[in-house]
N, CA, C and O atoms as a DFTB+ gen file, in Angstrom:
428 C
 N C O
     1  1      23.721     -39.413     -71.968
     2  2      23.434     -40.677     -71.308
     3  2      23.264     -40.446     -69.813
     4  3      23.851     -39.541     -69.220
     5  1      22.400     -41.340     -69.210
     6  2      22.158     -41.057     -67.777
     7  2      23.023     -42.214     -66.676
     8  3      22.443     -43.283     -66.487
     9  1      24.067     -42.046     -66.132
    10  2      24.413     -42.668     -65.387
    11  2      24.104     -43.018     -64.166
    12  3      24.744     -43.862     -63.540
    13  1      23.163     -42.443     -63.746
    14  2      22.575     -42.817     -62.244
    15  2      21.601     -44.013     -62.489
    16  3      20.613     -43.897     -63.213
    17  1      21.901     -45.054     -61.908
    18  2      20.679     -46.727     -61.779
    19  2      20.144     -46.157     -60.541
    20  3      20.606     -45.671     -59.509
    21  1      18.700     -46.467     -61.167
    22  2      18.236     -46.573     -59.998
    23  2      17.788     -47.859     -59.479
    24  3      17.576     -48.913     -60.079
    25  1      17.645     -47.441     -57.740
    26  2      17.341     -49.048     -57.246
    27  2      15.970     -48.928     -56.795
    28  3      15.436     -48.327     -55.863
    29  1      15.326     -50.098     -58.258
    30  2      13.931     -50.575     -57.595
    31  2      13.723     -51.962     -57.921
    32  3      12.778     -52.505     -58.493
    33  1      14.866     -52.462     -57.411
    34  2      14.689     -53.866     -57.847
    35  2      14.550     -54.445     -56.321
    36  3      14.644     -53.650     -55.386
    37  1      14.339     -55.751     -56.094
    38  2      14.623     -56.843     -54.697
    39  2      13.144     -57.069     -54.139
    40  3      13.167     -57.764     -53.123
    41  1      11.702     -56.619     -54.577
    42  2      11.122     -56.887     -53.687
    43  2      10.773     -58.358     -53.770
    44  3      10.537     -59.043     -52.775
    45  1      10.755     -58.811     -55.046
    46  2      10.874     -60.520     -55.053
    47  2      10.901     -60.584     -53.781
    48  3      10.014     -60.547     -52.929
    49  1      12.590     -60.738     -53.719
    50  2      13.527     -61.296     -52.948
    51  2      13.035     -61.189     -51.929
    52  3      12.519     -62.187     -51.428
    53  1      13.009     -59.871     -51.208
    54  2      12.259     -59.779     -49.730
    55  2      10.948     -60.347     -49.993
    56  3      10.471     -60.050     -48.898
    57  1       9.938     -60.968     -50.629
    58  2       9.334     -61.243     -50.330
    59  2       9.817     -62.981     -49.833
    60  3       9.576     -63.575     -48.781
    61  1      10.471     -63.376     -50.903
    62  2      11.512     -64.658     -50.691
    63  2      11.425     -64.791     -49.372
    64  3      10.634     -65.497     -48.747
    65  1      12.252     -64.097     -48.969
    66  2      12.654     -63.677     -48.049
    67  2      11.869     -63.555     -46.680
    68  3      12.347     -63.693     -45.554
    69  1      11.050     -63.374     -46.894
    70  2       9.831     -63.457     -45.796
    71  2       9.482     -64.980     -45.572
    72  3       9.763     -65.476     -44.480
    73  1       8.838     -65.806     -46.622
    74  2       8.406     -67.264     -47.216
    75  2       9.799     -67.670     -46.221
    76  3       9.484     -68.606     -45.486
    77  1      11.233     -67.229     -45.999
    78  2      11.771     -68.124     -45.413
    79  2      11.872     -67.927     -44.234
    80  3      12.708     -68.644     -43.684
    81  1      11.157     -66.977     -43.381
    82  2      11.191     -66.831     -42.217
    83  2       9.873     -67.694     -41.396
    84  3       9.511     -67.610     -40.222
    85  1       9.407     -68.433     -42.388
    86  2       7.953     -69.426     -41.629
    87  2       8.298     -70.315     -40.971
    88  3       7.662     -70.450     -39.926
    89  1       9.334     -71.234     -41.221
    90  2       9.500     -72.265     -40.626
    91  2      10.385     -71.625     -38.816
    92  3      10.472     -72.383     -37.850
    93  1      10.754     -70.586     -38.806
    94  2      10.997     -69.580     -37.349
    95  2       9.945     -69.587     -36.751
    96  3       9.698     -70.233     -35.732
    97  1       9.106     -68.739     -37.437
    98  2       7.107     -68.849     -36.901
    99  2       6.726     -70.011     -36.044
   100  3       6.562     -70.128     -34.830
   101  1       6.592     -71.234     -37.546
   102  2       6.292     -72.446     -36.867
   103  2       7.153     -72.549     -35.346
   104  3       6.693     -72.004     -34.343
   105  1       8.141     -73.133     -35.327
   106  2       9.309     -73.150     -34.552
   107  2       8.938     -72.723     -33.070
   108  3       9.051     -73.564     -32.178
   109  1       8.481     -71.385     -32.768
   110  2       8.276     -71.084     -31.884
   111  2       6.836     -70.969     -31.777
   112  3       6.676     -70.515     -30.644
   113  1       5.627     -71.129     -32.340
   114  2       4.204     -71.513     -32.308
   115  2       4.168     -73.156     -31.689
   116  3       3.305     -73.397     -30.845
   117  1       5.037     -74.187     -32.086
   118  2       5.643     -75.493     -31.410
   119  2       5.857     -75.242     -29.897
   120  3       5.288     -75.581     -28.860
   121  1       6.942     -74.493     -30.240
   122  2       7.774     -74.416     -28.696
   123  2       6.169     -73.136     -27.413
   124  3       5.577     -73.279     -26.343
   125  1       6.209     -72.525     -28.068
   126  2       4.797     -72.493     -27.203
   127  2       3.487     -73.439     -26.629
   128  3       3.124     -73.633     -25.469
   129  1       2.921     -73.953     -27.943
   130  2       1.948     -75.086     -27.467
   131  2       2.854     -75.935     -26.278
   132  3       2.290     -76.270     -25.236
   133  1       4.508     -76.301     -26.547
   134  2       4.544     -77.355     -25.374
   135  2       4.777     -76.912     -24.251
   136  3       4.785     -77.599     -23.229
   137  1       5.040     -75.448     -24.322
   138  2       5.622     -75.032     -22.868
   139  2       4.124     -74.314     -21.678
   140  3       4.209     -73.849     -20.541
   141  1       2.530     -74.570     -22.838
   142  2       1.578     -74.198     -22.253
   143  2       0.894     -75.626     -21.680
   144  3      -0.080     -75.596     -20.928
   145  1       1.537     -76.908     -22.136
   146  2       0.573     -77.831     -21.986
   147  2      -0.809     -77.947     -22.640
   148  3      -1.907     -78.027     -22.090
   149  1      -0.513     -77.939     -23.882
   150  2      -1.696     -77.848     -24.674
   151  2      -2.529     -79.368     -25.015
   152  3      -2.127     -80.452     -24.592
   153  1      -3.545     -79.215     -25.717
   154  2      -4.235     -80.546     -25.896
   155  2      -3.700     -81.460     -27.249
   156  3      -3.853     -82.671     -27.407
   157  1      -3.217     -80.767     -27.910
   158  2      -2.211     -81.330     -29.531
   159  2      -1.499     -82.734     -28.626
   160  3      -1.292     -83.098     -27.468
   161  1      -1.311     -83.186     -30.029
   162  2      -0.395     -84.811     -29.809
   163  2       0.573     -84.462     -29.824
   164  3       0.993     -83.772     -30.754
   165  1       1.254     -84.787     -28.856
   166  2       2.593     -84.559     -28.248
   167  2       3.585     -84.764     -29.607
   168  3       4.288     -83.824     -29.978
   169  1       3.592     -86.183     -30.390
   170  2       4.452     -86.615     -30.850
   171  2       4.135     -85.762     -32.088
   172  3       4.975     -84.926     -31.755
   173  1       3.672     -85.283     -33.166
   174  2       2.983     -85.007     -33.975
   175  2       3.625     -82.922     -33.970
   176  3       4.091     -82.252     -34.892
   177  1       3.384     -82.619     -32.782
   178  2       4.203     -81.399     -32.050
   179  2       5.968     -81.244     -31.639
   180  3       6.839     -80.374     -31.634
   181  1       5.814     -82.614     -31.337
   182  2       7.461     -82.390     -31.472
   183  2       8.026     -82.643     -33.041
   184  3       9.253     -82.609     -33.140
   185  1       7.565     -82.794     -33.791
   186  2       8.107     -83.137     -35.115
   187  2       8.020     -81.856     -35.556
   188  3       8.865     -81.499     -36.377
   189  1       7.217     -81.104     -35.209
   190  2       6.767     -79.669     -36.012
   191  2       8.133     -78.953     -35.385
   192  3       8.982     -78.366     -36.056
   193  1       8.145     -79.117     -34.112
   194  2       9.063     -78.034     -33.544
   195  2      10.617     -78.873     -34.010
   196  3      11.315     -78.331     -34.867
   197  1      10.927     -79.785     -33.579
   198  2      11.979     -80.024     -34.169
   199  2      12.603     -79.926     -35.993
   200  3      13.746     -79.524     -36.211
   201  1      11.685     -80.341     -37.122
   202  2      11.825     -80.422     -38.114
   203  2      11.455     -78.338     -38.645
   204  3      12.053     -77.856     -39.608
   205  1      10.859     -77.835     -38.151
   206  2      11.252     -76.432     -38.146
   207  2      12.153     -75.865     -37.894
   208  3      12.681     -75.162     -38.755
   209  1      12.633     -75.951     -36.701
   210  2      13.943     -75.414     -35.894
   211  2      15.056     -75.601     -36.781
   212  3      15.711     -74.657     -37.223
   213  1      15.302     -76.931     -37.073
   214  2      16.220     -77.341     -38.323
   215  2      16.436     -76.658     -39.537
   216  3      17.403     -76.049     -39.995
   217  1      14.762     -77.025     -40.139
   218  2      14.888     -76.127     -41.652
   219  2      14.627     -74.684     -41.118
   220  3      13.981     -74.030     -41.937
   221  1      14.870     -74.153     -40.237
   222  2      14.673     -72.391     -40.370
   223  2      15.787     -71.905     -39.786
   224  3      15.982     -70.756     -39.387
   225  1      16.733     -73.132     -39.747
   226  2      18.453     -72.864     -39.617
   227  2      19.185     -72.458     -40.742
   228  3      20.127     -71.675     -40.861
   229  1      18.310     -73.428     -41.868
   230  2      18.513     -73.535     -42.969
   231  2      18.274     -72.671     -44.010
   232  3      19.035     -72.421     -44.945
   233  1      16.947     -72.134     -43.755
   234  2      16.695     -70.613     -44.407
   235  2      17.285     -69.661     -43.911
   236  3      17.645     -68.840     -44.755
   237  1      17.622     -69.343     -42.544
   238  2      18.209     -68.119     -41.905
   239  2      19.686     -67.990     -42.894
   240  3      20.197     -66.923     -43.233
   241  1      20.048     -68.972     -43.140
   242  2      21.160     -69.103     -43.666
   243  2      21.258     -68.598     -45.928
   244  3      21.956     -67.966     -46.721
   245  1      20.391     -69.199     -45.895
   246  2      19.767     -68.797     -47.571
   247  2      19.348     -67.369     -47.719
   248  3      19.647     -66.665     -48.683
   249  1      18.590     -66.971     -46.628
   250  2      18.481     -65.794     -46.097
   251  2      18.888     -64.713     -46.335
   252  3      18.469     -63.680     -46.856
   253  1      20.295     -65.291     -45.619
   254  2      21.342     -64.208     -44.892
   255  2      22.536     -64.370     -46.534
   256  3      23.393     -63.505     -46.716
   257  1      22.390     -65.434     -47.436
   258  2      22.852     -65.188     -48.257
   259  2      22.505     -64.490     -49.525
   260  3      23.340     -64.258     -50.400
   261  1      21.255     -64.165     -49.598
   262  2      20.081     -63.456     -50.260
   263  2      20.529     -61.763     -49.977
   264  3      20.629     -60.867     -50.815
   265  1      20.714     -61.714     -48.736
   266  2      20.780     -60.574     -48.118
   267  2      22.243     -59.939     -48.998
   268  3      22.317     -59.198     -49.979
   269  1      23.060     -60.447     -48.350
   270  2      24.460     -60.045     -49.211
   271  2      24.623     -60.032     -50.911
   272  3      25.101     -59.045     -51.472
   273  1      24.254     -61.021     -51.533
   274  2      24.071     -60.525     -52.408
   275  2      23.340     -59.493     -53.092
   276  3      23.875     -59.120     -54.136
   277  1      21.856     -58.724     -52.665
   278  2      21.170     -57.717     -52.259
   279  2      21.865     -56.819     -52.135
   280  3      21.807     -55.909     -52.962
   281  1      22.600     -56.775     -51.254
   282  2      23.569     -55.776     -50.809
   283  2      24.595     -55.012     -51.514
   284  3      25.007     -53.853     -51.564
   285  1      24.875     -56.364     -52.135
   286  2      26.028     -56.304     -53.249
   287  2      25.868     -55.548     -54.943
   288  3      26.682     -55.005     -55.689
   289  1      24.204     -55.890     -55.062
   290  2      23.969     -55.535     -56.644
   291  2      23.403     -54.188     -56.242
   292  3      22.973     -53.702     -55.196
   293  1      23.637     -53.627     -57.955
   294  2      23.579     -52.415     -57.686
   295  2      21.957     -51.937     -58.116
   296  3      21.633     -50.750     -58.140
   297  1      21.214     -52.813     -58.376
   298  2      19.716     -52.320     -58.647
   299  2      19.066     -52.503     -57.786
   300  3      17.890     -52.148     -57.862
   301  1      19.485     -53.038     -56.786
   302  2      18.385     -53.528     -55.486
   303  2      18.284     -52.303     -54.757
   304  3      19.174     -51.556     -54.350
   305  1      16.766     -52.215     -54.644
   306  2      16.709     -51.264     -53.595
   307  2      17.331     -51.091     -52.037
   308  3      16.983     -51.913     -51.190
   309  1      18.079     -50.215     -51.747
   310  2      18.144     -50.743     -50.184
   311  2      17.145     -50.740     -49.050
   312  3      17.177     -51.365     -47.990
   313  1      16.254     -49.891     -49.519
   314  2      14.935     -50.247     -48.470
   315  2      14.535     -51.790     -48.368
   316  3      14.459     -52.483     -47.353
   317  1      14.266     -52.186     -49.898
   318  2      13.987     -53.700     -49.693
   319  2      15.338     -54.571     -49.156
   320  3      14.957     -55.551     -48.516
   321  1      16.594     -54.494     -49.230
   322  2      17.585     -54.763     -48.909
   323  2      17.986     -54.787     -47.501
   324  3      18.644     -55.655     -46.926
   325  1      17.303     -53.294     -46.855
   326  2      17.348     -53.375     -45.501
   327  2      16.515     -54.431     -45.106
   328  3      16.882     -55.442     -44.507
   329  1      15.336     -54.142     -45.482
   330  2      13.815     -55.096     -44.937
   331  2      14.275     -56.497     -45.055
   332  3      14.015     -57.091     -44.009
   333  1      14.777     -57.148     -45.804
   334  2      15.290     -58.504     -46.082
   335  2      16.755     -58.713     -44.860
   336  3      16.965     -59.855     -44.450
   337  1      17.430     -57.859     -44.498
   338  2      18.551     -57.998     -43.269
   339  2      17.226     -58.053     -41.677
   340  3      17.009     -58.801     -40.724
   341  1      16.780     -57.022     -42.126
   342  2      15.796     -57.011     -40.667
   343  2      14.571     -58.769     -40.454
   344  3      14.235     -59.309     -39.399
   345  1      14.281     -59.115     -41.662
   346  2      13.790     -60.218     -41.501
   347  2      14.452     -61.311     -41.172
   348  3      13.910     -62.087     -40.386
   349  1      16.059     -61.680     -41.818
   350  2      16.697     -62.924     -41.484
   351  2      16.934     -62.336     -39.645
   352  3      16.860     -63.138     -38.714
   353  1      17.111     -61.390     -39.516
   354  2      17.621     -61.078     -38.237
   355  2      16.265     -61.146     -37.110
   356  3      16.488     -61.213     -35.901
   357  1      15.038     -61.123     -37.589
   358  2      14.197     -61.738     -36.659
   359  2      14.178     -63.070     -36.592
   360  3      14.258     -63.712     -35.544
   361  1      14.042     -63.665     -38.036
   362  2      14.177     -64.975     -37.804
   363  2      14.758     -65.817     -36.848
   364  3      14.248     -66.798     -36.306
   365  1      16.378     -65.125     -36.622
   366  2      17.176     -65.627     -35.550
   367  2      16.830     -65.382     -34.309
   368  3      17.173     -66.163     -33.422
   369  1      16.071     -64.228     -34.030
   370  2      15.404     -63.701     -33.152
   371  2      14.075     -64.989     -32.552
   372  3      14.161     -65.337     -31.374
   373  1      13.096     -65.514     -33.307
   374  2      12.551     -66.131     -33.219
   375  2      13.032     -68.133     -32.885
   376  3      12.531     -69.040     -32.221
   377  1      14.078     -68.005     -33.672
   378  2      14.708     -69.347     -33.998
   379  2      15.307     -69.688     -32.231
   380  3      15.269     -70.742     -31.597
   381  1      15.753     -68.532     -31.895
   382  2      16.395     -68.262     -30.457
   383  2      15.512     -68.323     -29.693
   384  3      15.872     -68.987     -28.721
   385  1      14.215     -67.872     -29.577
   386  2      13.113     -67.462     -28.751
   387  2      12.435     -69.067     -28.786
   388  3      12.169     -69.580     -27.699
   389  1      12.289     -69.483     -29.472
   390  2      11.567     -70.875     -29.916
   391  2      12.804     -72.395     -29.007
   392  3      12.477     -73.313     -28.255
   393  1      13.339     -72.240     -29.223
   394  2      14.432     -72.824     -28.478
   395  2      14.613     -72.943     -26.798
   396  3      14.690     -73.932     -26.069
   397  1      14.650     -71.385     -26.492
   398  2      14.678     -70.877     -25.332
   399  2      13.515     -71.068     -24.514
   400  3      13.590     -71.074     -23.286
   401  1      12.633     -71.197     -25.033
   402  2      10.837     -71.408     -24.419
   403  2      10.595     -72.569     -24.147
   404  3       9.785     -72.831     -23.258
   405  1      11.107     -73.342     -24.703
   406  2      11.238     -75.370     -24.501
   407  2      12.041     -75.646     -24.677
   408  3      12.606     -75.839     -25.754
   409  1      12.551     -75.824     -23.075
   410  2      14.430     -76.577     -23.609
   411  2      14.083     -78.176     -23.844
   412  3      13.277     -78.925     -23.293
   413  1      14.998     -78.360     -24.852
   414  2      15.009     -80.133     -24.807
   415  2      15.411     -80.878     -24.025
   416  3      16.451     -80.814     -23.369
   417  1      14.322     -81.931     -24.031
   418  2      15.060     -83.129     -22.955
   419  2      16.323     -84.077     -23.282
   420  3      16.828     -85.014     -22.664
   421  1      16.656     -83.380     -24.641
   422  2      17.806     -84.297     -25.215
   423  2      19.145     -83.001     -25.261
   424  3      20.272     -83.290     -25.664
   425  1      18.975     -82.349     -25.039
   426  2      20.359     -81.501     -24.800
   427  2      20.487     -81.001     -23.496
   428  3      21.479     -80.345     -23.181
């Protein structure tokens, strides 16, 4: 019998995993248009950037729980395992950057 598993499982997941790093994207594609003064409807732009920022709090978090469990099983690849830590961790990267580029007039 062969006891060694191998890991080629998770790329789903990282791909998952990617799909939840869009609403970060958006987030800071928002927070750019307003901090260039662009021609977009103001109100229409702040909904994007705010209602992103939110839900890609929300994925960073689904994410980052994706990740650990990943981590945890024993068929997942860790390449894809790494790649899925390195993505929630841009996300935050972005989620931060998007924030930081247009501060709100309400905080």
């Amino acid at each position: 019998m062969n006891d060694h598993l191998e890991r080629t499982e998770g790329w789903k997941q990282f791909g998952f995993t990617i799909l939840l790093s869009l609403p970060a994207i958006f987030c800071v594609v928002a927070s750019a248009q307003f901090s260039n003064d662009s021609d977009y409807t103001r109100s229409a732009l702040w909904f994007i950037f705010e209602g992103s920022q939110y839900l890609a709090i929300v994925c960073i978090l689904v994410g980052a729980g994706i990740c650990v469990v990943a981590f945890a099983d024993e068929h997942t690849s860790r390449i894809a395992a790494s790649l899925m830590a390195a993505t929630v961790l841009v996300s935050v990267y972005l989620v931060w950057l998007g924030i930081h580029m247009y501060k709100s007039p309400w905080f």
